[in-house]
C-alpha positions as CSV (number, residue, x, y, z in Angstrom):
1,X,1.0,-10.4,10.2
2,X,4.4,-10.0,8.3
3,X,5.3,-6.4,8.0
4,X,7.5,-5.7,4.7
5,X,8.9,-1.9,5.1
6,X,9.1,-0.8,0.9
7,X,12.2,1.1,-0.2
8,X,10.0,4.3,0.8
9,X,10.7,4.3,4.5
10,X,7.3,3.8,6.6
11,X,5.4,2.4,3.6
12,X,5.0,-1.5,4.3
13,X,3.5,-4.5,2.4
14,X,2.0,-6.5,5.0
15,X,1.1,-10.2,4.5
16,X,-1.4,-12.4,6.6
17,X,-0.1,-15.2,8.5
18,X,-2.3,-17.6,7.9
19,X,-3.6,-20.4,10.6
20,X,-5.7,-23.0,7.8
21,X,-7.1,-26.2,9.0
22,X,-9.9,-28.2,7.5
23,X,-12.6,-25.0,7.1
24,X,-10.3,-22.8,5.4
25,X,-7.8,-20.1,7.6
26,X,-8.0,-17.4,9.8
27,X,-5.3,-14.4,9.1
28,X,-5.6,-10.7,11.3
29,X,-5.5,-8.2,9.2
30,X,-5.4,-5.3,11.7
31,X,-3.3,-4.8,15.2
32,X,-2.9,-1.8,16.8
33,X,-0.4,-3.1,19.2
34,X,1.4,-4.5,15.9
35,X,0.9,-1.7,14.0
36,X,2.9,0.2,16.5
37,X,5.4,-1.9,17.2
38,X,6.3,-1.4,13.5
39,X,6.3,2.9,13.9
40,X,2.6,2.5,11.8
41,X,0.3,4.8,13.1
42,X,-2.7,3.0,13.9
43,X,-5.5,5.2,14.2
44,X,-8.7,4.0,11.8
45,X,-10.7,7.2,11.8
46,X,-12.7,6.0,8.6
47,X,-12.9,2.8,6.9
48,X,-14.1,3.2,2.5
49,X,-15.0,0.5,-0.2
50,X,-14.9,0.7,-3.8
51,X,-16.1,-0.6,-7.0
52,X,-14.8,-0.7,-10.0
53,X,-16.9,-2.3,-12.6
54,X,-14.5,-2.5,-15.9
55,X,-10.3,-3.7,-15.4
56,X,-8.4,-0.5,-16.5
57,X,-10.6,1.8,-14.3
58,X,-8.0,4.0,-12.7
59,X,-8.8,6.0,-9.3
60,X,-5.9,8.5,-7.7
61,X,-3.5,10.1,-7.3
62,X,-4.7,11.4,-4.4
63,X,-3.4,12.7,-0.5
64,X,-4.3,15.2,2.5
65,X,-2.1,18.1,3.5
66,X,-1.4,19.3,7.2
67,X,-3.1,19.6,9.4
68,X,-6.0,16.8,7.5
69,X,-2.6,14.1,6.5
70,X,-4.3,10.7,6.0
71,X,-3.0,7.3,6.3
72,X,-4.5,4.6,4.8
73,X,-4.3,0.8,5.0
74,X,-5.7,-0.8,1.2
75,X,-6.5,-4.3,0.3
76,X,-8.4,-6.0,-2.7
77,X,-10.9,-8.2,-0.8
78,X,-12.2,-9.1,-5.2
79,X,-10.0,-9.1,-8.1
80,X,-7.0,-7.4,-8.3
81,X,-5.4,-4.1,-8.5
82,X,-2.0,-2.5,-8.8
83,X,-1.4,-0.4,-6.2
84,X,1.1,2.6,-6.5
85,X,2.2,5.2,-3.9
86,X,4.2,8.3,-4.1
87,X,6.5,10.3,-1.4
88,X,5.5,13.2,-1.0
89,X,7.3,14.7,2.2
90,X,9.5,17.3,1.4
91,X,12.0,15.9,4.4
92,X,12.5,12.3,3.0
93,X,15.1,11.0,1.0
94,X,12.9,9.3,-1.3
95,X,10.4,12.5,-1.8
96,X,9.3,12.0,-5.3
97,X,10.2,8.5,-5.6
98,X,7.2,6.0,-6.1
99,X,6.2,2.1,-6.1
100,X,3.5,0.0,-7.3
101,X,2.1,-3.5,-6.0
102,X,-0.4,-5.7,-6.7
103,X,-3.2,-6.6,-4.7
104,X,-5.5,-9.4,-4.6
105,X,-7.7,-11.4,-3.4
106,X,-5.6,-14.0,-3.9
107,X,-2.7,-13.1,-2.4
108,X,-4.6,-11.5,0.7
109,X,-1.7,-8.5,1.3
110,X,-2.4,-5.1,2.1
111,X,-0.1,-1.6,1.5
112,X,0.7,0.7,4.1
113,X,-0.1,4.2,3.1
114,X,2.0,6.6,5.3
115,X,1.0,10.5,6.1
116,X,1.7,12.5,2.8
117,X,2.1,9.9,0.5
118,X,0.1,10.4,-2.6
119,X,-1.9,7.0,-3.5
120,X,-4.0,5.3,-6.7
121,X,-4.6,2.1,-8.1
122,X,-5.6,0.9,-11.5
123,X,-8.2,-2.6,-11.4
124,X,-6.4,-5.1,-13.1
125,X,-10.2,-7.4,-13.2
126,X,-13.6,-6.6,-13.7
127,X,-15.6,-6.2,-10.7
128,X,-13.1,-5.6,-8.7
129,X,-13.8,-4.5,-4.8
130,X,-10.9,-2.2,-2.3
131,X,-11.4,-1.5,1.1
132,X,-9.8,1.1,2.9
133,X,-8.7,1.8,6.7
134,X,-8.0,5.5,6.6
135,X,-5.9,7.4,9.6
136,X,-8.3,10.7,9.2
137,X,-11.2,11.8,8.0
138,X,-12.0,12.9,4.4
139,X,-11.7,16.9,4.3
140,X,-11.9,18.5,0.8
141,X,-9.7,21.7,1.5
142,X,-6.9,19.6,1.8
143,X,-7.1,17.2,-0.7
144,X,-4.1,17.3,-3.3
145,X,-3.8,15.2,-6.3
146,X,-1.3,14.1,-8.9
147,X,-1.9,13.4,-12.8
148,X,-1.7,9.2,-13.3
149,X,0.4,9.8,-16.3
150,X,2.6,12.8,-15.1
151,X,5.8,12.1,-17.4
152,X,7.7,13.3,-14.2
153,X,7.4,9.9,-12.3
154,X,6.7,7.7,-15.3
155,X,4.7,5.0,-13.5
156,X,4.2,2.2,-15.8
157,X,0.5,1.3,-15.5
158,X,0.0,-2.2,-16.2
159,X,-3.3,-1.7,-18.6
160,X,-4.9,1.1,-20.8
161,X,-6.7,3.3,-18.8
162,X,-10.0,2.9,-19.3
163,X,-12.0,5.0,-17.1
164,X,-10.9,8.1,-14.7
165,X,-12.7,10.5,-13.1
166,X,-12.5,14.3,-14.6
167,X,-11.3,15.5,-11.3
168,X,-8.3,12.9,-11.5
169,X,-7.6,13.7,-15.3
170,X,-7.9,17.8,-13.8
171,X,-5.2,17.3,-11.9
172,X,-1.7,19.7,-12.8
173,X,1.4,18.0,-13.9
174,X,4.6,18.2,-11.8
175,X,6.6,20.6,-13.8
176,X,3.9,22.9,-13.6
177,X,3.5,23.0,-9.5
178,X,5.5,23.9,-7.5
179,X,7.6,22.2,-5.0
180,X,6.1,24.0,-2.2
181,X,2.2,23.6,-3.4
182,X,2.6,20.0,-3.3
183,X,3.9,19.8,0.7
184,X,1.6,22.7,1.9
């Protein structure tokens, strides 16, 4: 695997190294020994799929507080999405700051999800299919959320929204939380 650290330190694109012979390749997509080796915490406490029938479907942003923080490991195994994450530790230098990727099938790379880092994606095909390592398990009293089209980090969404949940469109905007309610 090819580890490629983002400008927000401990997030990482990570491409497959593929070995391809006449019956197609073989890539790893997960080493704990590698993961390591990078400072990636590589604990897989859950692992999630989802569907997302229509392109424009939009799912996030979402993240665990202390003492629930998640990491999460995400690749598009069909279609495509683009894949944005969002610093949300207090301590950082880039809290606040956010980036987007696209994932594929065709292009095989995952994103790195680090501890207190919200994360979403919008489907950029039809029937598109994401599967998820996660560092912890899912536990509702610390689940935190951001608004998709917060004017405070301005992510440029490649398509219309088409379809969100109403707990991700229930979600308050920036200006109106606190600094302190979103690191608790």
């Amino acid at each position: 695997m090819k580890f490629i650290e983002t400008k927000l330190k401990g997030a990482f694109i990570i491409e497959l190294e593929e070995k391809e012979d006449q019956r197609g390749f073989f890539a790893r997509t997960f080493c704990g020994k590698e993961f390591e080796a990078h400072g990636i915490k590589p604990v897989v406490a859950q692992c999630n799929m989802s569907f997302n029938y229509k392109k424009g479907t939009l799912r996030g942003m979402h993240y665990q507080t202390s003492p629930a923080t998640e990491t999460k490991l995400v690749r598009c195994t069909k279609g495509a999405i683009y894949d944005v994450i969002i610093d949300m530790r207090p301590d950082s230098p880039t809290f606040l700051s956010h980036i987007g990727v696209e994932l594929s099938e065709e292009n095989h790379r995952a994103l790195y999800v680090p501890e207190m880092f919200a994360h979403g994606y919008q489907a950029l095909t039809d029937g598109c299919e994401v599967i998820y390592q996660v560092g912890e398990f899912y536990t509702p009293g610390y689940e935190r959320g951001l608004r998709y089209d917060d004017p405070f980090f301005s992510i440029e969404w490649p398509l219309e929204v088409t379809e969100i949940s109403e707990k991700d469109l229930s979600w308050s905007l920036m200006r109106m939380m606190s600094v302190g309610a979103t690191s608790v």
